[in-house]
C-alpha atoms as a printed R data frame, in Angstrom:
    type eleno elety resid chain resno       x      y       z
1   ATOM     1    CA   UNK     A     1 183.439 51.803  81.221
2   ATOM     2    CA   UNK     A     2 185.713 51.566  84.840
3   ATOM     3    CA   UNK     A     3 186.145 48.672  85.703
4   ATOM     4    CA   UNK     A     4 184.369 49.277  88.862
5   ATOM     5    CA   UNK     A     5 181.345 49.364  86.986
6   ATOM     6    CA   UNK     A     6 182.097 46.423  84.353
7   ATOM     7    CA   UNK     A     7 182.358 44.491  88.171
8   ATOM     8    CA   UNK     A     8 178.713 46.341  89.044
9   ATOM     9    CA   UNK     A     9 177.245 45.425  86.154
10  ATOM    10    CA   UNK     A    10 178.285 41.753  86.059
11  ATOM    11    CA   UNK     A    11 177.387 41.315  90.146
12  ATOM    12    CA   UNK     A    12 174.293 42.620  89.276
13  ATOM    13    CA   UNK     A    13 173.461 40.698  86.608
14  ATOM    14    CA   UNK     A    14 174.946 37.644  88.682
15  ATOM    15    CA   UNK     A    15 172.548 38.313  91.266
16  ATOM    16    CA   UNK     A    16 169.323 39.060  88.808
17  ATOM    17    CA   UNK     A    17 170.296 35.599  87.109
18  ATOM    18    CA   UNK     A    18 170.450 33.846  90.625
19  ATOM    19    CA   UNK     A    19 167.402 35.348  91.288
20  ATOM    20    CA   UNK     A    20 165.552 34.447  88.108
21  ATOM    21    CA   UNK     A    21 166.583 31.104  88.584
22  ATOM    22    CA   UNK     A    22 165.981 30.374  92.078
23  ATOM    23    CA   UNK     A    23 162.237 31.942  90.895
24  ATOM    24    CA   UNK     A    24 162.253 29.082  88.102
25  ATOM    25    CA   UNK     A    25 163.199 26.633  90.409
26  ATOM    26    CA   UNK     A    26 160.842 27.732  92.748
27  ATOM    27    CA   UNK     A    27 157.672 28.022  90.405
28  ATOM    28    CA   UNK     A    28 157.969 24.602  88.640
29  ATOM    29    CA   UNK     A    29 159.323 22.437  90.763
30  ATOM    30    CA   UNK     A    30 157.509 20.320  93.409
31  ATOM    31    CA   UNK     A    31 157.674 21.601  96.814
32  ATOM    32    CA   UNK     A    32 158.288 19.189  99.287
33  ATOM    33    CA   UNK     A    33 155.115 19.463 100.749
34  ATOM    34    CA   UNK     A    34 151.821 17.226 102.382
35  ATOM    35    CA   UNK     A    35 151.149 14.439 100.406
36  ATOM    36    CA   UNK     A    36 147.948 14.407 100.936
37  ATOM    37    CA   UNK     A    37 144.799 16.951 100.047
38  ATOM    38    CA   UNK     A    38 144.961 20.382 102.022
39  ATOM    39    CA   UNK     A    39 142.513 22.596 102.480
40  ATOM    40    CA   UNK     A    40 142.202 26.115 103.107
41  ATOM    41    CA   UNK     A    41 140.182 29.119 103.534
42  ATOM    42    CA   UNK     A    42 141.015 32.157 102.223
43  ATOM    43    CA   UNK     A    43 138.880 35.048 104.328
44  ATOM    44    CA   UNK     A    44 137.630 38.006 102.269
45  ATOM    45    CA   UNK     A    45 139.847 40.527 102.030
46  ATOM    46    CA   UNK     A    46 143.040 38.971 103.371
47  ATOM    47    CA   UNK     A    47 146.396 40.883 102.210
48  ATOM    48    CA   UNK     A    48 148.869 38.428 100.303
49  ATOM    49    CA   UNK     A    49 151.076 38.346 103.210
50  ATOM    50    CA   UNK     A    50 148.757 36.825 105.255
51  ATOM    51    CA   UNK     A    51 147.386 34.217 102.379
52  ATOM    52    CA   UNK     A    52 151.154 33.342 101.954
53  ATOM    53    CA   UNK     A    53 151.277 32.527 106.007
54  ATOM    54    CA   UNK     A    54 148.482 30.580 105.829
55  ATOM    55    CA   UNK     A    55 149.950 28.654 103.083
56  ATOM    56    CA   UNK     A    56 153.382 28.226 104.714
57  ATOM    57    CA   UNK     A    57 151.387 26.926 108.234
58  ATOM    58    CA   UNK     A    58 149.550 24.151 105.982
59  ATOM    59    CA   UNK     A    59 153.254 23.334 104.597
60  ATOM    60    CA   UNK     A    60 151.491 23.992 101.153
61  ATOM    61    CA   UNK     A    61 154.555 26.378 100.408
62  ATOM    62    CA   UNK     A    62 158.040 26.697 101.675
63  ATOM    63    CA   UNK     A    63 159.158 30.259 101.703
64  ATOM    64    CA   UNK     A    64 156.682 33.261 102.347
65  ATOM    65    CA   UNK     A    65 158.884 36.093 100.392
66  ATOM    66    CA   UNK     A    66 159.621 33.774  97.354
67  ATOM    67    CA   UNK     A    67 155.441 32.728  97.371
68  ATOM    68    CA   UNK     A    68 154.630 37.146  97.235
69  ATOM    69    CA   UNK     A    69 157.642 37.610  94.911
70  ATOM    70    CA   UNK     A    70 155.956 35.032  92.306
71  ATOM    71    CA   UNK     A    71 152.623 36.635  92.859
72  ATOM    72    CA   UNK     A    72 153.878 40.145  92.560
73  ATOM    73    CA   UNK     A    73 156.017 39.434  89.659
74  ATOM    74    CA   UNK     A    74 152.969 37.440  87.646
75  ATOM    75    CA   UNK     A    75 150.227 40.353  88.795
76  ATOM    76    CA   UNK     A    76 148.162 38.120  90.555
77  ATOM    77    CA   UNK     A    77 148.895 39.452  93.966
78  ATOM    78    CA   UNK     A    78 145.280 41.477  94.171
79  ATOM    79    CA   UNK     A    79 143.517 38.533  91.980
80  ATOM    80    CA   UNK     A    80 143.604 35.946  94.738
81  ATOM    81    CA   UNK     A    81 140.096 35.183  95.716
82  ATOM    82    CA   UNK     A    82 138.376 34.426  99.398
83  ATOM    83    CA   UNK     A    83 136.924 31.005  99.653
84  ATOM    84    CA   UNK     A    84 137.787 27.568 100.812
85  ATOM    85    CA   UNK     A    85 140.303 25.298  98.360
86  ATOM    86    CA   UNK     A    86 141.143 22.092  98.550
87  ATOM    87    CA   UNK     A    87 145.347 22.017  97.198
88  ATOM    88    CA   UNK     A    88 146.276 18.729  95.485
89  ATOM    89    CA   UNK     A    89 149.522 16.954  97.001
90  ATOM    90    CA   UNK     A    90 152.720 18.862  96.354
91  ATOM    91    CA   UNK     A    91 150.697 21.231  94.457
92  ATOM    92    CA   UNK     A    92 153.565 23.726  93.253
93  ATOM    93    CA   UNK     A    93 153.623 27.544  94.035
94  ATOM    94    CA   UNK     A    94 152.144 28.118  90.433
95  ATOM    95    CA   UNK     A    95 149.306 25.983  90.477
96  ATOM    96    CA   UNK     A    96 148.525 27.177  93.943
97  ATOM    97    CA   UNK     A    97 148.406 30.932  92.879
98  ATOM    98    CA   UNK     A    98 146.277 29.616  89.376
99  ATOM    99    CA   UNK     A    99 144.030 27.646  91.878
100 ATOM   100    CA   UNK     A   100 143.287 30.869  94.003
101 ATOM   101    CA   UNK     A   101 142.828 33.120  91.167
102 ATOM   102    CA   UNK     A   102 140.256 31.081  89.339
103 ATOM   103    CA   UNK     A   103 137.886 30.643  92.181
104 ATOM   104    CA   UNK     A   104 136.928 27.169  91.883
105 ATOM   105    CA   UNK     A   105 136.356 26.582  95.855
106 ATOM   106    CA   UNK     A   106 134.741 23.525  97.028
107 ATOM   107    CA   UNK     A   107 131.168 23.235  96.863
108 ATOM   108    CA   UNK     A   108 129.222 21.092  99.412
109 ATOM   109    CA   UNK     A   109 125.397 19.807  98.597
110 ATOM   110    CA   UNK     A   110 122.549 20.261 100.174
111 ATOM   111    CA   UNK     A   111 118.834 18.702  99.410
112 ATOM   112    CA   UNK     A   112 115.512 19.983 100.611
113 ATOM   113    CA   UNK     A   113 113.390 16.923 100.417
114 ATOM   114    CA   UNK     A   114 109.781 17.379  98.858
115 ATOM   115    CA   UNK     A   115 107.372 18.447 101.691
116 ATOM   116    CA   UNK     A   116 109.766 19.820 103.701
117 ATOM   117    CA   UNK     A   117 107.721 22.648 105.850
118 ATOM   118    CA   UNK     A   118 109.322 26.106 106.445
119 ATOM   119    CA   UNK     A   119 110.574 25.359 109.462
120 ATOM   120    CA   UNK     A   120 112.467 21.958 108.821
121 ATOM   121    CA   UNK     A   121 114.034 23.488 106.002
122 ATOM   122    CA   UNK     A   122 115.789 26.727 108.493
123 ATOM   123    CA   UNK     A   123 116.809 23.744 110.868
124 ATOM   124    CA   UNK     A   124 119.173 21.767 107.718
125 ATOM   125    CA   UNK     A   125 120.090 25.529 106.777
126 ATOM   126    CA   UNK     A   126 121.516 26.072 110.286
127 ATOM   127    CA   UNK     A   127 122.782 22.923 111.010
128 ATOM   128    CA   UNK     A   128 124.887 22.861 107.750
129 ATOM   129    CA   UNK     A   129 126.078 26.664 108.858
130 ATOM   130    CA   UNK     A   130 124.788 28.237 105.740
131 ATOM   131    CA   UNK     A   131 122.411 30.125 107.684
132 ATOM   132    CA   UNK     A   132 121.732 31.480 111.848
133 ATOM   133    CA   UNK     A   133 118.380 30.506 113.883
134 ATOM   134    CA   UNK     A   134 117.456 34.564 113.551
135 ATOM   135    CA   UNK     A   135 118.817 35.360 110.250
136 ATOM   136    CA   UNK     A   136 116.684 32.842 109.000
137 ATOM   137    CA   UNK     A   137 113.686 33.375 111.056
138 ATOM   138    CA   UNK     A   138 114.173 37.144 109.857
139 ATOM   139    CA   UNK     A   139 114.602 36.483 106.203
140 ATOM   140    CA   UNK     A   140 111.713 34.743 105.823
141 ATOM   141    CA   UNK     A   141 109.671 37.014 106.821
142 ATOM   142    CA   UNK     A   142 111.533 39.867 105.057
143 ATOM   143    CA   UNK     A   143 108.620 42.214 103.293
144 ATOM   144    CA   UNK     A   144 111.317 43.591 100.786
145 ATOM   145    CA   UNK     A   145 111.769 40.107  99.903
146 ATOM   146    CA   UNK     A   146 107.954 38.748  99.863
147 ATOM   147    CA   UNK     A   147 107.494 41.921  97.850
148 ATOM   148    CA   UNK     A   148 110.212 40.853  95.377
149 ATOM   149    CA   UNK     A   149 109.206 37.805  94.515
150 ATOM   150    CA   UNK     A   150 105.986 38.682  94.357
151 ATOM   151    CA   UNK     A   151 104.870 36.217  97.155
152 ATOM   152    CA   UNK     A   152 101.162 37.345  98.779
153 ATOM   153    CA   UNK     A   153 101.782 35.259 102.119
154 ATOM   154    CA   UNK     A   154 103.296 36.578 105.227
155 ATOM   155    CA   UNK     A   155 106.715 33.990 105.091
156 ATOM   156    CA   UNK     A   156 108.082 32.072 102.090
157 ATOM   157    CA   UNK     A   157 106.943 28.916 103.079
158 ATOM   158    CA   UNK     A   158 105.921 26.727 100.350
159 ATOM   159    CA   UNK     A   159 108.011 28.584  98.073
160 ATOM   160    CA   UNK     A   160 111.563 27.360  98.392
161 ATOM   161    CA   UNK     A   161 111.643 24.950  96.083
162 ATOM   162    CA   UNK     A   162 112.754 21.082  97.650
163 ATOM   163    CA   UNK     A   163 115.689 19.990  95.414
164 ATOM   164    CA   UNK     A   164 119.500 19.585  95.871
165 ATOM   165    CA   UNK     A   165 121.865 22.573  95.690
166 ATOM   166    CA   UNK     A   166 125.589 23.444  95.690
167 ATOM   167    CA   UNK     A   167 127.226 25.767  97.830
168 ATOM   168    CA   UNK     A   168 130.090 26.981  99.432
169 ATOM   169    CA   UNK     A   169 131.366 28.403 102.812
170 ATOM   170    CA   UNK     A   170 130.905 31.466 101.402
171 ATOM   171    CA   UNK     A   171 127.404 31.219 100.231
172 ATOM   172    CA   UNK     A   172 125.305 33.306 102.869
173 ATOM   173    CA   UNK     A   173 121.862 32.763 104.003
174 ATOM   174    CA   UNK     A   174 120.019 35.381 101.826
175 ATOM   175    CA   UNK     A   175 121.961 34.265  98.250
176 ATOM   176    CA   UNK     A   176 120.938 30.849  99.262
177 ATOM   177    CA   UNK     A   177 117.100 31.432  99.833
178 ATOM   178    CA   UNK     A   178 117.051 33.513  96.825
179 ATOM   179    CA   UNK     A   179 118.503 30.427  94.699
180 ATOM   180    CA   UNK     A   180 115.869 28.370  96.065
181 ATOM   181    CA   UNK     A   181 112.995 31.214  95.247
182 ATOM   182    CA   UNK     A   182 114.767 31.410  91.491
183 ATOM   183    CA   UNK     A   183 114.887 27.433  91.313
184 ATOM   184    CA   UNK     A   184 110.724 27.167  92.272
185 ATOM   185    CA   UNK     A   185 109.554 29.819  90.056
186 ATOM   186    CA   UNK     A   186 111.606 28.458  87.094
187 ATOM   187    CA   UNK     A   187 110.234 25.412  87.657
188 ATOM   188    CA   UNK     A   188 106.854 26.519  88.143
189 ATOM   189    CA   UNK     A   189 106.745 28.496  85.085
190 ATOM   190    CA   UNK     A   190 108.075 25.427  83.072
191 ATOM   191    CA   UNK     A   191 105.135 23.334  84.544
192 ATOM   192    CA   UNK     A   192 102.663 26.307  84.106
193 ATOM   193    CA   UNK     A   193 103.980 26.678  80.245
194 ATOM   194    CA   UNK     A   194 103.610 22.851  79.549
195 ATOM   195    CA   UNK     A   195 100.188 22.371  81.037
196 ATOM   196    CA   UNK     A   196  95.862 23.296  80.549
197 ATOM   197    CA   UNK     A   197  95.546 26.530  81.500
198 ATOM   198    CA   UNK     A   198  94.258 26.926  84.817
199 ATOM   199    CA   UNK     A   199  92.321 29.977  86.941
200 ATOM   200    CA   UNK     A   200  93.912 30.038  89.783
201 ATOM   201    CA   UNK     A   201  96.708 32.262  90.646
202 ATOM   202    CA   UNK     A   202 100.444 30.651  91.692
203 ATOM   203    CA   UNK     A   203  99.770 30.759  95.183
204 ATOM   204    CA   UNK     A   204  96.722 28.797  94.767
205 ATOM   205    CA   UNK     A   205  98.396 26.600  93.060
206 ATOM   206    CA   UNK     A   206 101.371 26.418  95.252
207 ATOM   207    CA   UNK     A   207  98.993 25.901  98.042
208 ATOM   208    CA   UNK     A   208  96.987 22.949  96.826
209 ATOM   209    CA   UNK     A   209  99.818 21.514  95.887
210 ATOM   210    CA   UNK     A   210 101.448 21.793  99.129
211 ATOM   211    CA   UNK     A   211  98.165 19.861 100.645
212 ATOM   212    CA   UNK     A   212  98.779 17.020  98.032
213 ATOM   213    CA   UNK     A   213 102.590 16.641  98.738
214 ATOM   214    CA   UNK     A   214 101.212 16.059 102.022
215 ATOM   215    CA   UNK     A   215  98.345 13.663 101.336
216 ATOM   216    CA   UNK     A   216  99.941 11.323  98.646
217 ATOM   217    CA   UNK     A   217 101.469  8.280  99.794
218 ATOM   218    CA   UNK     A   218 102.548  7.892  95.943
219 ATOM   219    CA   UNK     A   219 102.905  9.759  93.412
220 ATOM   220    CA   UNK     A   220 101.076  8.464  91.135
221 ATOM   221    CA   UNK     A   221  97.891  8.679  93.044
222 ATOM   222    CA   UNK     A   222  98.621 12.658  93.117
223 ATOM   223    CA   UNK     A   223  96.427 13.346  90.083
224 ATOM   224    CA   UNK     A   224  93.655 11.342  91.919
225 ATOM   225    CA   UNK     A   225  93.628 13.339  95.410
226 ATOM   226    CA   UNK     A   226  93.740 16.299  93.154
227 ATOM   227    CA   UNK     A   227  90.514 15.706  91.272
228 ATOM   228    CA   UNK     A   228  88.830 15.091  94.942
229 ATOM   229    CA   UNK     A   229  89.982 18.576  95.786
230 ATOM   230    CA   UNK     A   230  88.382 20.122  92.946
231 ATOM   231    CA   UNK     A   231  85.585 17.837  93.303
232 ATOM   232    CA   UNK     A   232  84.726 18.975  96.423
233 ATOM   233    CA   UNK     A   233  85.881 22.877  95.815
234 ATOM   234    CA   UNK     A   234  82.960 22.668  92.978
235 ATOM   235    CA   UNK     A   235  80.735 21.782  95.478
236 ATOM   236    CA   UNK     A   236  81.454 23.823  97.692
237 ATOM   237    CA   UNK     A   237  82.150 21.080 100.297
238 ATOM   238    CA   UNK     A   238  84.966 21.913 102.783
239 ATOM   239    CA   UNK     A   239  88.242 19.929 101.622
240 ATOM   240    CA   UNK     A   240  88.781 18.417 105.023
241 ATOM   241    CA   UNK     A   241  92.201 17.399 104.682
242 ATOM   242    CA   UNK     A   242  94.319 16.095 108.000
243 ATOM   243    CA   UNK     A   243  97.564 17.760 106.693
244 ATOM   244    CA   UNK     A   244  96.484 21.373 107.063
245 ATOM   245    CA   UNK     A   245  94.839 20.828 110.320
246 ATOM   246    CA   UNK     A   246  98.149 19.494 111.522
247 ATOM   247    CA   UNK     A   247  99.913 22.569 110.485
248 ATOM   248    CA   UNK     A   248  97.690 24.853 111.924
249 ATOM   249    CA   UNK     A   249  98.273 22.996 115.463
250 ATOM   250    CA   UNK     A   250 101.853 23.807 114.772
251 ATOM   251    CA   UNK     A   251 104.719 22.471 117.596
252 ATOM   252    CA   UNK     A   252 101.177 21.577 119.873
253 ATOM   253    CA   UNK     A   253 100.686 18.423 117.276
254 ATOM   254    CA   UNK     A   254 102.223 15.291 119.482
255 ATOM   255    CA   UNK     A   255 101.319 12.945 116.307
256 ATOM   256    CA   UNK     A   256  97.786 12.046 117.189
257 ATOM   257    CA   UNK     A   257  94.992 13.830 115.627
258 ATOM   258    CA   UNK     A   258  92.096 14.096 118.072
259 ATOM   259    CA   UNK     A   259  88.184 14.969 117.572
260 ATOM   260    CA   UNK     A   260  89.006 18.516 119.424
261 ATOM   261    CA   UNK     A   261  91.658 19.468 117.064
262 ATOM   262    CA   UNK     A   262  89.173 19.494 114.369
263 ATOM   263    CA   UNK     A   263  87.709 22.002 116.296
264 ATOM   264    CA   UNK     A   264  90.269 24.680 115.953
265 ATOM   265    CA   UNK     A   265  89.243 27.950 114.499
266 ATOM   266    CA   UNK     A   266  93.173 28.749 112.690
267 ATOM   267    CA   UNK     A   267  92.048 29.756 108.954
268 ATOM   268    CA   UNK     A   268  94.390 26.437 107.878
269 ATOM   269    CA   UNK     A   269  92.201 24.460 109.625
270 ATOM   270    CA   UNK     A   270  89.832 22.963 106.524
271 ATOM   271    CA   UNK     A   271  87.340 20.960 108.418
272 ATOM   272    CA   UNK     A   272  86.300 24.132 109.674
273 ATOM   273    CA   UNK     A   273  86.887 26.971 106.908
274 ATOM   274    CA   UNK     A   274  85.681 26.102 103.463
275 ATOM   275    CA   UNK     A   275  88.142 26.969 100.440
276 ATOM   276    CA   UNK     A   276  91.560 26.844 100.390
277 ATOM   277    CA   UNK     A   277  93.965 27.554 103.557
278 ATOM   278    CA   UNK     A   278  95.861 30.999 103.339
279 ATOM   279    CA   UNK     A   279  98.788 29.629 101.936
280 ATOM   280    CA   UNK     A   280 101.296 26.539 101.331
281 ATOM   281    CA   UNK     A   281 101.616 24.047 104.510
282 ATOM   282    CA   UNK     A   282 104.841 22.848 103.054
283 ATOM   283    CA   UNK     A   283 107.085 23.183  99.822
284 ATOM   284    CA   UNK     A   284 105.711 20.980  97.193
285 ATOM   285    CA   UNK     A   285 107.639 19.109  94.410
286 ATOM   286    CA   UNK     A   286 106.785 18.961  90.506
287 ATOM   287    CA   UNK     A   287 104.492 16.170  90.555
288 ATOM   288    CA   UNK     A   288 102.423 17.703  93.356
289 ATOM   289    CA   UNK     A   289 102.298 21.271  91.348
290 ATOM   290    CA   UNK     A   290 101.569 19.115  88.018
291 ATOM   291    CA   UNK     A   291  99.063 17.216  89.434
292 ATOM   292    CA   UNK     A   292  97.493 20.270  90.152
293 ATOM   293    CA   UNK     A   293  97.293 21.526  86.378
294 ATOM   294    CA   UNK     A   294  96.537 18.153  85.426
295 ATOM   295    CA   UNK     A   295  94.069 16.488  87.918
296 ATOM   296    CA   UNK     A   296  92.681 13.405  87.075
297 ATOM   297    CA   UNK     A   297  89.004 13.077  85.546
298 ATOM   298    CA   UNK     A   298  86.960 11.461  88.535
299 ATOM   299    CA   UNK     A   299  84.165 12.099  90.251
300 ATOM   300    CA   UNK     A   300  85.760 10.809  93.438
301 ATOM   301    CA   UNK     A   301  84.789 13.064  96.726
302 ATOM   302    CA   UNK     A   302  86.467 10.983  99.442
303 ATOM   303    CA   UNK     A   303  89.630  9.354 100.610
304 ATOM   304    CA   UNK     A   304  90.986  7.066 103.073
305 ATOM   305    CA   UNK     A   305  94.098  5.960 103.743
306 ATOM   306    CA   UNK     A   306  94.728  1.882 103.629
307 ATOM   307    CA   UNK     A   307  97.843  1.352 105.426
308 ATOM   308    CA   UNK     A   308  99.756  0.162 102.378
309 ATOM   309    CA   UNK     A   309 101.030  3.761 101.374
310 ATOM   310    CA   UNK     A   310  98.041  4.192  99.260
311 ATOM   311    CA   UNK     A   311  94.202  5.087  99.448
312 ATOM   312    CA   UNK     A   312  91.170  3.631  99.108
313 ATOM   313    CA   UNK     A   313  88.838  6.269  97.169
314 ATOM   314    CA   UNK     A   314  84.649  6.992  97.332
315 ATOM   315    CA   UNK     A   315  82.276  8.570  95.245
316 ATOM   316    CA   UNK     A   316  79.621  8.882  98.572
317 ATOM   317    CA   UNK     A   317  79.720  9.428 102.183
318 ATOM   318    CA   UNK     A   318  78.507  6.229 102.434
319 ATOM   319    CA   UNK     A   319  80.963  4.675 100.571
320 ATOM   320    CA   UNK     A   320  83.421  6.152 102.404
321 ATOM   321    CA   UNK     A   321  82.403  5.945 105.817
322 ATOM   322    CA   UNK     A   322  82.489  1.652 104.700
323 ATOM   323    CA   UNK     A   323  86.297  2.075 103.650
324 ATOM   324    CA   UNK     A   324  86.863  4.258 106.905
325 ATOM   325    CA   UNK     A   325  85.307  1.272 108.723
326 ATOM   326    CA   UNK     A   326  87.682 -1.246 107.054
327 ATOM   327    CA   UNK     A   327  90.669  0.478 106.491
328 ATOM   328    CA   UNK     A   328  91.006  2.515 110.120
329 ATOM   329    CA   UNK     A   329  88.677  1.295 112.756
330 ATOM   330    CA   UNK     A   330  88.415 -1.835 111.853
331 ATOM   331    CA   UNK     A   331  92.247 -2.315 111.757
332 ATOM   332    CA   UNK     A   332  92.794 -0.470 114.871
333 ATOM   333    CA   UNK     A   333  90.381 -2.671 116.956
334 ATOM   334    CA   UNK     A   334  92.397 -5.945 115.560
């Protein structure tokens, strides 16, 4: 070998070691960095030139070419994933790339209270961004998703089931509607599996249960308004109940319930239509869809409400009219 080439070689191999070093140094060691949490958000589909920026704008990282050198060399450069991270302080270039190639983004909660109607649950879904005013409005009327989920009604209301969720900024409206849809049938199966057997078809279910939610002040008087229900459904008595006259006033309902609104003809409206309403009037929670399966054995047919959160129950109109009496008009006229 010339020594023109021995000297090659050896620069070569000079600068390879440099280079493997400065690498070393560069993966292991701390960067001087924010020593505080960071976070970022990594858009679908961003080239690792750009995620490398980012980084190097947050201060997360302190050279761009050495960050895509690391990545390149390791064969993680196409195995970073979109989503929003949160980078521990002085995080180095290693754990950063690990971090972005296992996906673990931040996930926020959200929780649909029980009795939530359609409605208030699309307002939290925009306000916390996960879905838009129309995309919701749309998707919950969707007929390829009604038809899915084998839902009769014309919107999903009373089937997303109230209970708290994770998600992230990536989680879109549709994924997150069909977790809730998921969440309420499993549930309702696992009621359904551990209960009397019952003739009446999920729906019905869903929807008496939705009128209980809505009655009970407690939930352990749930059982009780259910056997009234079924009381009067035997007797073919209409089931009279506030809650689903309310909802068939819809935004026109100012909070007071007047003699005329009894009077409207909207199928919900049970003072006027006997049987059940067409569907849910809200999203009911287990107890309300297990109260349903298990009523309580009573031959109660009325119920008023005292004022304390709970209700004073009757067996006659008479009986009922005197709680009325006691428990509303008398009251109000103190």
């Amino acid at each position: 070998m010339s020594l023109k080439r021995f000297l090659a070689a050896l620069l070569l191999s000079l600068v390879g070691l440099v280079l493997l070093a400065g690498m070393d140094l560069y993966n292991f060691t701390r960067r001087p960095g924010p020593d505080r949490e960071t976070i970022i958000e990594i858009a679908p589909g961003s080239p690792l030139k750009k995620i490398a920026r980012q980084l190097r704008q947050k201060g997360v990282i302190s050279s761009v070419p050495w960050f895509i050198i690391v990545n390149r060399l390791n064969g993680s450069g196409t195995s970073l994933k979109a989503g929003e991270y949160r980078i521990a302080p002085r995080a180095t270039p290693l754990e950063i790339i690990e971090l972005l190639k296992s996906g673990r983004v931040i996930e926020r909660s959200l929780s649909i209270p029980e009795g939530f109607t359609l409605k208030q649950i699309g307002e939290r879904l925009v306000a916390r961004g996960i879905c838009r005013g129309d995309e919701f409005e749309r998707l919950s009327r969707n007929r390829q998703l009604l038809e899915k989920w084998e839902i009769p009604g014309s919107s999903l209301e009373g089937y997303l089931f109230p209970s708290t969720y994770n998600y992230s900024r990536q989680t879109g409206c549709r994924q997150m509607l069909e977790t809730m849809l998921a969440t309420g049938k499993r549930e309702y199966e696992k009621i359904r599996e551990n209960s009397p057997p019952l003739n009446l078809t999920r729906h019905q279910v869903l929807t008496l249960a939705s009128m209980i939610q809505k009655e009970a002040g407690t939930e352990s008087e749930m059982p009780l308004i259910a056997s009234v229900f079924f009381n009067r459904l035997r007797r073919d008595m209409r089931l009279a109940s506030d809650p689903t006259t309310i909802y068939a006033l819809g935004p026109a309902f100012d909070g007071n319930l007047r003699r005329r609104d009894l009077k409207n003809p909207s199928p919900y409206n049970t003072y006027q239509h006997k049987g059940l309403p067409p569907g849910p009037i809200c999203s009911a929670g287990r107890k309300a869809i297990a109260a349903v399966f298990n009523p309580a054995d009573s031959d109660f047919l009325y119920f008023v409400a005292r004022g304390d959160g709970r209700h004073q129950f009757s067996r006659s109109l008479k009986e009922h009219n005197r709680a009325v009496y006691r428990y509303q008009l008398h009251r109000s006229k103190k």
